[in-house]
Each structure stands twice: as structure tokens, then as C-alpha cells.
PDB file of N, CA, C and O in Angstrom:
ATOM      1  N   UNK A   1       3.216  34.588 -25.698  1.00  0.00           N
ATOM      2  CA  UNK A   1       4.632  34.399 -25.448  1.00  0.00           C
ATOM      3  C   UNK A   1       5.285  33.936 -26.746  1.00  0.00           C
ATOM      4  O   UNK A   1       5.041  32.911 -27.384  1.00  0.00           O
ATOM      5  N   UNK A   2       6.083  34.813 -26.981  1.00  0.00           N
ATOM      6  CA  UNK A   2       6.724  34.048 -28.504  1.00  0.00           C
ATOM      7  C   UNK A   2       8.040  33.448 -27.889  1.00  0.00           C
ATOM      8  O   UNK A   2       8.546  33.536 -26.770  1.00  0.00           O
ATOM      9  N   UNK A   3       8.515  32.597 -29.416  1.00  0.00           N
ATOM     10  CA  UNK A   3       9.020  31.689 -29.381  1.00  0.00           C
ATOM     11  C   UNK A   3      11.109  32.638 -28.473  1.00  0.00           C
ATOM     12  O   UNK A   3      11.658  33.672 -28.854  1.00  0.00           O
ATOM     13  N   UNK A   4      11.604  31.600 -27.260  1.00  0.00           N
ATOM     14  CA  UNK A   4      13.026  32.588 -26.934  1.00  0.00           C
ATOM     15  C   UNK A   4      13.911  31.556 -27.171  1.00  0.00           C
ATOM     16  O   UNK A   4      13.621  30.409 -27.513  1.00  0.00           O
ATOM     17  N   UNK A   5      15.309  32.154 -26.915  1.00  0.00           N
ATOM     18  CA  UNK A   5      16.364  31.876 -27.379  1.00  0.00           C
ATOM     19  C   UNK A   5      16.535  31.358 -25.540  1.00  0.00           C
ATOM     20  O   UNK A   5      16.194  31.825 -24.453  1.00  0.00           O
ATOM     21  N   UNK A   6      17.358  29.983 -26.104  1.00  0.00           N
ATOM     22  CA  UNK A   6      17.511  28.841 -24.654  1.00  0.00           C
ATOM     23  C   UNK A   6      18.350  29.466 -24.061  1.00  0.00           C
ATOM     24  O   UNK A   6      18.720  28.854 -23.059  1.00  0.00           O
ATOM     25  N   UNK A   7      18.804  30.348 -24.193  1.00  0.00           N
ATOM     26  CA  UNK A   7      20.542  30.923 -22.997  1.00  0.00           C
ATOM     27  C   UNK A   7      19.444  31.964 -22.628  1.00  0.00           C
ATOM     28  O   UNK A   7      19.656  31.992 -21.415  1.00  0.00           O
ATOM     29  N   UNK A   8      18.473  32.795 -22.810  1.00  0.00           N
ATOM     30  CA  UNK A   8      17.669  33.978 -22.002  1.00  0.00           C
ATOM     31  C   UNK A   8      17.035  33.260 -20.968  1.00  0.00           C
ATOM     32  O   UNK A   8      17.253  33.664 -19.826  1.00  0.00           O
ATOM     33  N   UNK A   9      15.981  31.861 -21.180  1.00  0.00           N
ATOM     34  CA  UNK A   9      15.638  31.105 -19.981  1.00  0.00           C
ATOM     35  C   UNK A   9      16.658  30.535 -19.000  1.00  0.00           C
ATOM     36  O   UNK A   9      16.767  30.854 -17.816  1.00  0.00           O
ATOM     37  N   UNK A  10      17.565  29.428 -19.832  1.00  0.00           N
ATOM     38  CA  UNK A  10      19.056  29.659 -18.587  1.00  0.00           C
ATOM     39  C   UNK A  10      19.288  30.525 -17.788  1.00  0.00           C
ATOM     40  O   UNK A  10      19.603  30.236 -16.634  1.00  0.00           O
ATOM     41  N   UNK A  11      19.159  32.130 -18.328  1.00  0.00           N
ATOM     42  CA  UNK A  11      19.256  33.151 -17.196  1.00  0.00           C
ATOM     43  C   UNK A  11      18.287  33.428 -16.394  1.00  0.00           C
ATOM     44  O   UNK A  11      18.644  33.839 -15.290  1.00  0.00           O
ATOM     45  N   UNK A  12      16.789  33.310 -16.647  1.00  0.00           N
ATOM     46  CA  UNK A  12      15.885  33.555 -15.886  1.00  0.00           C
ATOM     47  C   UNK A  12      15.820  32.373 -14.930  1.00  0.00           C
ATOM     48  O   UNK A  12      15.241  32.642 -13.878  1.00  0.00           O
ATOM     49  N   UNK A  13      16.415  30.751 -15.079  1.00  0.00           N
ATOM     50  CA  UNK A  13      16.682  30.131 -14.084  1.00  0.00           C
ATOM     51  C   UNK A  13      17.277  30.033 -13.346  1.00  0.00           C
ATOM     52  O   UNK A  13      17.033  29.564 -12.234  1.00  0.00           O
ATOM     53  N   UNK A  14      18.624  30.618 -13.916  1.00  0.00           N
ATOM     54  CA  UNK A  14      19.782  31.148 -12.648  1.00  0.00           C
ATOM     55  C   UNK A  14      19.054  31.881 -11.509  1.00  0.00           C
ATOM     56  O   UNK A  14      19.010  31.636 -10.303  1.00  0.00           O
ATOM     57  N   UNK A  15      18.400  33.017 -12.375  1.00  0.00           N
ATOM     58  CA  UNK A  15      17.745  34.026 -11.264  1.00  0.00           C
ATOM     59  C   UNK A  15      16.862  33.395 -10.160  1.00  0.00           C
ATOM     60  O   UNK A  15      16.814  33.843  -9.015  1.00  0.00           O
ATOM     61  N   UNK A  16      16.301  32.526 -10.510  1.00  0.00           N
ATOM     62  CA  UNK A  16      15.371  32.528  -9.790  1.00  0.00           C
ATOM     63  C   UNK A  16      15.758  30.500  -9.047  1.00  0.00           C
ATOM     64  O   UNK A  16      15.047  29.496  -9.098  1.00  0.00           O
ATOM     65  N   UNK A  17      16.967  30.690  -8.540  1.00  0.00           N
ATOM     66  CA  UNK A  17      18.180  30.113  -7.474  1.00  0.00           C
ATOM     67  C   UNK A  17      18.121  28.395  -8.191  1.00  0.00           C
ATOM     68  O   UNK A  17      18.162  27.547  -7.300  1.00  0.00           O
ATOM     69  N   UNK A  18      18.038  27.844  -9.548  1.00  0.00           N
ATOM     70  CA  UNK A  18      18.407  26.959  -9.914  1.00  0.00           C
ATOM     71  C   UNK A  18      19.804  26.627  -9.959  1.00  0.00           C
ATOM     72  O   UNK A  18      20.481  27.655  -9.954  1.00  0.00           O
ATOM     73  N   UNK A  19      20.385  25.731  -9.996  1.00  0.00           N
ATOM     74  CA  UNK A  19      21.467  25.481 -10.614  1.00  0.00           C
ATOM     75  C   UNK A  19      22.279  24.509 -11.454  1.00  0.00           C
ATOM     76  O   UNK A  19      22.267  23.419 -10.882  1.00  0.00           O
ATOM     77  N   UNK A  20      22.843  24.474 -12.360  1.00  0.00           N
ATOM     78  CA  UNK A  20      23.365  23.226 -13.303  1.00  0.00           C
ATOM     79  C   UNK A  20      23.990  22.404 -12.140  1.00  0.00           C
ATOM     80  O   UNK A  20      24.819  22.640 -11.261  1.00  0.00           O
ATOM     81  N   UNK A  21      23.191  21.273 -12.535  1.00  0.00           N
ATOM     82  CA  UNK A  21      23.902  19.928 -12.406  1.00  0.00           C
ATOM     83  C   UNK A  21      24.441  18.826 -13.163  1.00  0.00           C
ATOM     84  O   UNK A  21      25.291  17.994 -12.848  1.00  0.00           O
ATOM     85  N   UNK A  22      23.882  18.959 -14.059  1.00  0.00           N
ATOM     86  CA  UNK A  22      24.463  17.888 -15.399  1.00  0.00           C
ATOM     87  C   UNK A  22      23.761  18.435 -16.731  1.00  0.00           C
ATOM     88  O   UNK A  22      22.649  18.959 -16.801  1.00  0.00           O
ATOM     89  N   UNK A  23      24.825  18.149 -17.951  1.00  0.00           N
ATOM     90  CA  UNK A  23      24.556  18.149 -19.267  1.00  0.00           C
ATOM     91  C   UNK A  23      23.841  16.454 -19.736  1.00  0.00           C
ATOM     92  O   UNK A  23      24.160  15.302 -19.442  1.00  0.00           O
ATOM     93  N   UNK A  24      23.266  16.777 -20.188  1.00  0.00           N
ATOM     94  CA  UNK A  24      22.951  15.251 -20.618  1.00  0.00           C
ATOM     95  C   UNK A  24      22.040  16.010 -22.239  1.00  0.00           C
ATOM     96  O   UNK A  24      21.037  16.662 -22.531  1.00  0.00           O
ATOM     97  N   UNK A  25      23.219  15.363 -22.875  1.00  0.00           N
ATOM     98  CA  UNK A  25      23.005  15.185 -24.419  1.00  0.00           C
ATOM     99  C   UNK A  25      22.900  17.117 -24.694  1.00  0.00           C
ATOM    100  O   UNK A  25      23.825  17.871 -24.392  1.00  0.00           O
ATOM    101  N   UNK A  26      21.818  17.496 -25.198  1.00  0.00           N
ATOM    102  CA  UNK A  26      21.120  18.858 -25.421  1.00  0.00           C
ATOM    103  C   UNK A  26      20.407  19.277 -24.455  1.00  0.00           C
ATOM    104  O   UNK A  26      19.597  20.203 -24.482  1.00  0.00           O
ATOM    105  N   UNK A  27      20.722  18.537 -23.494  1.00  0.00           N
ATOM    106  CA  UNK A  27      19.323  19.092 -22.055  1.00  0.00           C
ATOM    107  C   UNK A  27      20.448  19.435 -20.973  1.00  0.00           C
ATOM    108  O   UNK A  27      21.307  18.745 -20.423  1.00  0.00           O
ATOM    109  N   UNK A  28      20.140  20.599 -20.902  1.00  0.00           N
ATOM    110  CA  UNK A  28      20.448  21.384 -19.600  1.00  0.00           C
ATOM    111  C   UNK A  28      19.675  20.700 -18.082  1.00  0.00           C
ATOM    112  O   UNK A  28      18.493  20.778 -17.747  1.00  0.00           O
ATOM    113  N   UNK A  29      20.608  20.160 -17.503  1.00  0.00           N
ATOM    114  CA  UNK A  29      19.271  19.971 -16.309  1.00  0.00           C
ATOM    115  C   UNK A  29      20.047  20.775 -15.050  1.00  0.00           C
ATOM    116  O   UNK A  29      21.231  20.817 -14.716  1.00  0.00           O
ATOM    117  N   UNK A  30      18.515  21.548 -14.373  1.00  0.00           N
ATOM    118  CA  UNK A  30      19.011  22.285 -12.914  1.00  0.00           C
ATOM    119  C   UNK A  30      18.104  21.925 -11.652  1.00  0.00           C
ATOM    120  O   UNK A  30      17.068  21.274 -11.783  1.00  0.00           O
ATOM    121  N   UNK A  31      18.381  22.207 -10.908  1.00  0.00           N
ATOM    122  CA  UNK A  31      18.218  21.760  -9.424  1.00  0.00           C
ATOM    123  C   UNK A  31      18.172  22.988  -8.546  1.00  0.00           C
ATOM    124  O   UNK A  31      19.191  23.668  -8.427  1.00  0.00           O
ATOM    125  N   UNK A  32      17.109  23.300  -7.952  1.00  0.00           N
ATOM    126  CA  UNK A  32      17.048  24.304  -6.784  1.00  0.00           C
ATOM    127  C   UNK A  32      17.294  23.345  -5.199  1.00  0.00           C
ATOM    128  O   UNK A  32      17.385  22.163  -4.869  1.00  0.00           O
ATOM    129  N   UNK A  33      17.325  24.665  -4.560  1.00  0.00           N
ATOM    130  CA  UNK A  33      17.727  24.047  -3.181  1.00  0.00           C
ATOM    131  C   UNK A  33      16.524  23.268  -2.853  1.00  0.00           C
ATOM    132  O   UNK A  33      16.888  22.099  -2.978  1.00  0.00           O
ATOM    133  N   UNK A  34      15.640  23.276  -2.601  1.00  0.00           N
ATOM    134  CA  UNK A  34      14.291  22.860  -2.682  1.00  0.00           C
ATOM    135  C   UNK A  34      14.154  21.046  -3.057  1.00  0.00           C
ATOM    136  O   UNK A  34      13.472  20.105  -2.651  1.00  0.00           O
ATOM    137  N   UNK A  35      15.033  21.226  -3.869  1.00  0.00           N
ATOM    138  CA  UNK A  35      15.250  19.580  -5.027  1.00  0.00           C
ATOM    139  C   UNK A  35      14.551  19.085  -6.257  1.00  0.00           C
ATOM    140  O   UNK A  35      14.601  17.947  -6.724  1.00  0.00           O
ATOM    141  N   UNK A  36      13.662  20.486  -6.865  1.00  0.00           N
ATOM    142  CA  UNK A  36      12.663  20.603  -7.831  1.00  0.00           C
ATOM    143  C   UNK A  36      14.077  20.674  -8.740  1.00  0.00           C
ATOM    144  O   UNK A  36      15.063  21.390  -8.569  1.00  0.00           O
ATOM    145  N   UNK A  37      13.812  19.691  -9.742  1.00  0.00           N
ATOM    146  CA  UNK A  37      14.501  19.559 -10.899  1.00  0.00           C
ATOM    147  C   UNK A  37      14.001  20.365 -12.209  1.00  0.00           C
ATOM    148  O   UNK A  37      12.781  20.207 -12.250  1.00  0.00           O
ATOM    149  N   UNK A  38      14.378  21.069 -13.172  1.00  0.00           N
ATOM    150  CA  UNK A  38      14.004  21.123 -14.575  1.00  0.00           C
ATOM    151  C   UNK A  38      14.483  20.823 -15.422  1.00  0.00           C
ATOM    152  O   UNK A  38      15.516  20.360 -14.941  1.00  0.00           O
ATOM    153  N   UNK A  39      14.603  20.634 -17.065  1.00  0.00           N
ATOM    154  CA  UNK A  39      15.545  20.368 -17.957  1.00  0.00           C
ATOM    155  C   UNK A  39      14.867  21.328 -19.299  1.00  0.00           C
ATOM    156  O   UNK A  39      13.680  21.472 -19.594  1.00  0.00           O
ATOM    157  N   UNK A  40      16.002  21.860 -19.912  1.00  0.00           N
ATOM    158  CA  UNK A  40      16.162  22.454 -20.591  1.00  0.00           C
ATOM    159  C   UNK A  40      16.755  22.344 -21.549  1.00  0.00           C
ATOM    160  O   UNK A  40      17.981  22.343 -21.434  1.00  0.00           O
ATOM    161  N   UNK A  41      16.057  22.180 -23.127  1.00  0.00           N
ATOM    162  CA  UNK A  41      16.425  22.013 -24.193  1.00  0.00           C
ATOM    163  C   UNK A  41      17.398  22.879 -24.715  1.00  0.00           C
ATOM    164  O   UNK A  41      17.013  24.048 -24.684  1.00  0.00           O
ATOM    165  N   UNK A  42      18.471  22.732 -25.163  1.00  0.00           N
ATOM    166  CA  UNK A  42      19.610  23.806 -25.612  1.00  0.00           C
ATOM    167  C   UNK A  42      20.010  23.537 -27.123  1.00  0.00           C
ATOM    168  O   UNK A  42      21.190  23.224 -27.281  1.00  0.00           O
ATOM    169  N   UNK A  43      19.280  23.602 -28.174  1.00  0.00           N
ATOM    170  CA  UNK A  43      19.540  22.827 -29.787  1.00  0.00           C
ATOM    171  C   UNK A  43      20.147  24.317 -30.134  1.00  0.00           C
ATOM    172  O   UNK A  43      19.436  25.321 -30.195  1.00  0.00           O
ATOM    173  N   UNK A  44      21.703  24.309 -30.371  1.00  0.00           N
ATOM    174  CA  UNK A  44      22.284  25.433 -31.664  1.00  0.00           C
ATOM    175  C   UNK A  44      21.665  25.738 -32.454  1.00  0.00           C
ATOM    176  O   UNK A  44      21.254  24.943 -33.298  1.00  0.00           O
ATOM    177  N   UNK A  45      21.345  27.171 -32.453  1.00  0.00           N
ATOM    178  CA  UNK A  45      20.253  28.073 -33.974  1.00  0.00           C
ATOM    179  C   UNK A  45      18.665  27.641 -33.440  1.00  0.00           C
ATOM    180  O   UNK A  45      17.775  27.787 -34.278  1.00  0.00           O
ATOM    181  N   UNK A  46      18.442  27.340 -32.657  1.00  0.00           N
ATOM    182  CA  UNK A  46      17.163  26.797 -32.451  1.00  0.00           C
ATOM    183  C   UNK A  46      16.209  27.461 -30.966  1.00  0.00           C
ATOM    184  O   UNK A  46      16.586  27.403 -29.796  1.00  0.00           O
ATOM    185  N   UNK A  47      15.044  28.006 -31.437  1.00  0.00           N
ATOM    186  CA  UNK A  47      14.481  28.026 -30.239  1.00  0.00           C
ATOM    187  C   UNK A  47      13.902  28.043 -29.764  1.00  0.00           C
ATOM    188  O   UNK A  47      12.966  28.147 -30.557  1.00  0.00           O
ATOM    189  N   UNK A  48      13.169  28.012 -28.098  1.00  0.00           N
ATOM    190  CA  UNK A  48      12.534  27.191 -27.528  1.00  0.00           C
ATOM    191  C   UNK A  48      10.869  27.561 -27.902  1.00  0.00           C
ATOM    192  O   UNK A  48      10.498  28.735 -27.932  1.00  0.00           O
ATOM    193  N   UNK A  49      10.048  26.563 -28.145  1.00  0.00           N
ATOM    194  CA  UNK A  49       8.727  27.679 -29.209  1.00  0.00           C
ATOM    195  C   UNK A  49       7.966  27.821 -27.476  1.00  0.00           C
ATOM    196  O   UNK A  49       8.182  27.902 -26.267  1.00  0.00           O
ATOM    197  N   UNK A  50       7.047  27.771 -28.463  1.00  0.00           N
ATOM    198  CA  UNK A  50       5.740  28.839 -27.513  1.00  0.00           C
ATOM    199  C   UNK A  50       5.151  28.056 -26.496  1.00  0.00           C
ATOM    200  O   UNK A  50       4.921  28.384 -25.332  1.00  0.00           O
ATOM    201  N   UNK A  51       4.792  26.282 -27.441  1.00  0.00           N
ATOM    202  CA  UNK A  51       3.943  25.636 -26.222  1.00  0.00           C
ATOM    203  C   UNK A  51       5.097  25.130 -25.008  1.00  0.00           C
ATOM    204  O   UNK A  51       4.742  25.237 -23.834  1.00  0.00           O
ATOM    205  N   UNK A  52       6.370  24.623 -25.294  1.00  0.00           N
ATOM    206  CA  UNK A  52       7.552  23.971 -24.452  1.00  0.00           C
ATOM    207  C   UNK A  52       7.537  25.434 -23.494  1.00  0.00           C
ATOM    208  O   UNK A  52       7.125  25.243 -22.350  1.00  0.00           O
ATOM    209  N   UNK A  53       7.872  26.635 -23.768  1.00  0.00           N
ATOM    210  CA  UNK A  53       8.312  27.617 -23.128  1.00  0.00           C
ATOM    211  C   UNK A  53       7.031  27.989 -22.413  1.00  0.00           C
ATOM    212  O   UNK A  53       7.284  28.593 -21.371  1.00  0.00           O
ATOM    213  N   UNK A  54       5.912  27.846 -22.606  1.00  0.00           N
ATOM    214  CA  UNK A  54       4.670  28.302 -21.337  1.00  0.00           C
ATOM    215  C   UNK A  54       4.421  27.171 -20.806  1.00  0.00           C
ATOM    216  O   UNK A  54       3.636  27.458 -19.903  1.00  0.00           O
ATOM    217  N   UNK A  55       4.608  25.912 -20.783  1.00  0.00           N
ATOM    218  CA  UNK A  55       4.770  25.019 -20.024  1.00  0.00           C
ATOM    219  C   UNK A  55       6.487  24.659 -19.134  1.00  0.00           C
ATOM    220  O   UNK A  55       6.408  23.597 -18.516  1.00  0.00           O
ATOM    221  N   UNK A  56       6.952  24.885 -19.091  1.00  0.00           N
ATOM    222  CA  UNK A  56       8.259  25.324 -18.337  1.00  0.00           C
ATOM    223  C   UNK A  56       7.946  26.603 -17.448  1.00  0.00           C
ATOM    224  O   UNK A  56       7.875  26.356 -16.244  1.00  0.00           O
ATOM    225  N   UNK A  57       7.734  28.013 -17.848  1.00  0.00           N
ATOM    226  CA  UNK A  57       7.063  28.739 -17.168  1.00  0.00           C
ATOM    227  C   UNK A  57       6.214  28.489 -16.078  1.00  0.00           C
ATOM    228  O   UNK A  57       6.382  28.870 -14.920  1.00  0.00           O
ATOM    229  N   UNK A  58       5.052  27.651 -16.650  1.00  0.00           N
ATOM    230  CA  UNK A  58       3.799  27.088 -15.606  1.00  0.00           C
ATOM    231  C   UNK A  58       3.891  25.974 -14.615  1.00  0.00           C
ATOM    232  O   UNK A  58       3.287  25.867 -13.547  1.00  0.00           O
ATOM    233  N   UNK A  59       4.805  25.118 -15.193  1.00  0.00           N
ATOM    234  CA  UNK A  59       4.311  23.718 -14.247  1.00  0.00           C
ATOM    235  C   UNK A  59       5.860  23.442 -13.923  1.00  0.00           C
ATOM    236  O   UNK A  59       5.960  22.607 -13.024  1.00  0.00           O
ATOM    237  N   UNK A  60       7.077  23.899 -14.391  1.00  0.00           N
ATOM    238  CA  UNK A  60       8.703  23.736 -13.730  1.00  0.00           C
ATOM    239  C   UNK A  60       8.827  24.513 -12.880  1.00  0.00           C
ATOM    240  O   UNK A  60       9.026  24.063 -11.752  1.00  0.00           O
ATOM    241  N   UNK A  61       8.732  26.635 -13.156  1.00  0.00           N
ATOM    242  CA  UNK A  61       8.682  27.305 -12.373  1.00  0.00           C
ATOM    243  C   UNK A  61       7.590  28.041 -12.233  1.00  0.00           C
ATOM    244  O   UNK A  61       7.449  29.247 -12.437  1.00  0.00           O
ATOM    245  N   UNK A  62       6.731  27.153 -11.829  1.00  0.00           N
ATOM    246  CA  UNK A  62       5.392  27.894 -11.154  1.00  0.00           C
ATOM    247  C   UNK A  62       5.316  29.379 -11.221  1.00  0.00           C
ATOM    248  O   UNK A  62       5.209  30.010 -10.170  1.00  0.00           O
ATOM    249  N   UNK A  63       5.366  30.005 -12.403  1.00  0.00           N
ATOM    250  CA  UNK A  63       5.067  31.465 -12.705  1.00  0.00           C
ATOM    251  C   UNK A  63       3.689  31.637 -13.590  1.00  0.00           C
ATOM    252  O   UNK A  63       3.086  30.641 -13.990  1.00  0.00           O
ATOM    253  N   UNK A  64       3.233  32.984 -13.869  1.00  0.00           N
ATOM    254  CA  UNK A  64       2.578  33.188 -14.815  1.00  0.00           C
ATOM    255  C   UNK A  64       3.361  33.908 -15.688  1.00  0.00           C
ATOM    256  O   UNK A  64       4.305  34.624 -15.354  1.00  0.00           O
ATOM    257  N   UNK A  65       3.007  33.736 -16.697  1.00  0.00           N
ATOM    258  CA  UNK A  65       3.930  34.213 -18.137  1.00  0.00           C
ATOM    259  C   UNK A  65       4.338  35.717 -17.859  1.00  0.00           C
ATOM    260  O   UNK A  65       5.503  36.088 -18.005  1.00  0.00           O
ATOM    261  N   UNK A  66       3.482  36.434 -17.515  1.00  0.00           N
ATOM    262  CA  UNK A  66       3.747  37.746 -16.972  1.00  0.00           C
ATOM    263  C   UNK A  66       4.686  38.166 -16.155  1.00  0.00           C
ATOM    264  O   UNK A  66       5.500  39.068 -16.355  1.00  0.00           O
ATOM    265  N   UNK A  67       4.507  37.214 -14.841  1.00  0.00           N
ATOM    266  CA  UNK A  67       6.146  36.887 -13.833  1.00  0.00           C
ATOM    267  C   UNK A  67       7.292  36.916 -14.826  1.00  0.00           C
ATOM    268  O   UNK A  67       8.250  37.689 -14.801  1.00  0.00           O
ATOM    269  N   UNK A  68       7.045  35.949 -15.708  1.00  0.00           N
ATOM    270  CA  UNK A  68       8.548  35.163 -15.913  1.00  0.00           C
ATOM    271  C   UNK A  68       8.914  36.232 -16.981  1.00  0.00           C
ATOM    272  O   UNK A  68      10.084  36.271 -17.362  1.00  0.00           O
ATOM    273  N   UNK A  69       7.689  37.405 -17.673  1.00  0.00           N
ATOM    274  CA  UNK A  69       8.317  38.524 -18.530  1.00  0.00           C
ATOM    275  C   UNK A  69       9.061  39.222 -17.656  1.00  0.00           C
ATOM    276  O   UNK A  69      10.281  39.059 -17.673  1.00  0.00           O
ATOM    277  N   UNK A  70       8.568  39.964 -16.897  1.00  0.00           N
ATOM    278  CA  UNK A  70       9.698  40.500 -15.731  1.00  0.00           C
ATOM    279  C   UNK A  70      10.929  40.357 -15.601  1.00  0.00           C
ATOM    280  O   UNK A  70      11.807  41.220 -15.593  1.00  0.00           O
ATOM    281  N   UNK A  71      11.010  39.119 -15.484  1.00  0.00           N
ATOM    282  CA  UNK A  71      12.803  38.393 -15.306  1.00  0.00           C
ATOM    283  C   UNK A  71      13.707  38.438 -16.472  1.00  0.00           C
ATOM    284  O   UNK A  71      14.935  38.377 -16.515  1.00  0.00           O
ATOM    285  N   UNK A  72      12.655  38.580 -17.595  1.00  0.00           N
ATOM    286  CA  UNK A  72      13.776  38.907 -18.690  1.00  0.00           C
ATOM    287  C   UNK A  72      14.405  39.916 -18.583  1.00  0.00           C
ATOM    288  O   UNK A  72      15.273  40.192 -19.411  1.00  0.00           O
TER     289      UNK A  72
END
């Protein structure tokens, strides 16, 4: 998984029924109906590398990297 740009995961969390609830600082944080929270780093020019982004994948939205290629 190489390193993506933080607004392509924003969209793959939309998709898959998160939603913004608060900005706090550079962190995106969302909330599914469910009440599983994630947060999401959003740094200008910057982006999200390899180990942060397959751990978000794995243990926020319980996918395999393969799933979450799909959604792109």
C-alpha cells in the first residue's frame, strides 16, 4: 500500500457510512451509526504513509487492504 493523499481516505470513509463530527486541530474525527469512532490526520502537502494508512484500514475499518483498494 503506498503512501495516499488524506481527502481519498475521507472519501473511502464517507463511503463506507462514517461521518464528520468534529475538527480537532489536523484530525478529522468520524463516527458511524454503530458509534465506532476514527480520526484522521489531514497535514496540507502531506501524506498519509504506509504504516498509519494499513493500520486505519485494519483495526478502524476492519478491511483488508485489498477491500479498502476497491473503494478507491
Amino acid at each position: 500500500m503506498n503512501p495516499l493523499k488524506p481527502r481519498k481516505l475521507l472519501g473511502v470513509v464517507k463511503k463506507l457510512g462514517f461521518h464528520l463530527i468534529h475538527v480537532r486541530g489536523s484530525h478529522y474525527i468520524f463516527k458511524n451509526l454503530k458509534g465506532k469512532r476514527i480520526a484522521i490526520p489531514v497535514h496540507k502537502g502531506k501524506l498519509i504513509g504506509q504504516g498509519l494508512l494499513v493500520k486505519i484500514i485494519k483495526e478502524d475499518l476492519n478491511l483488508s487492504v485489498e477491500e479498502f483498494e476497491k473503494l478507491l
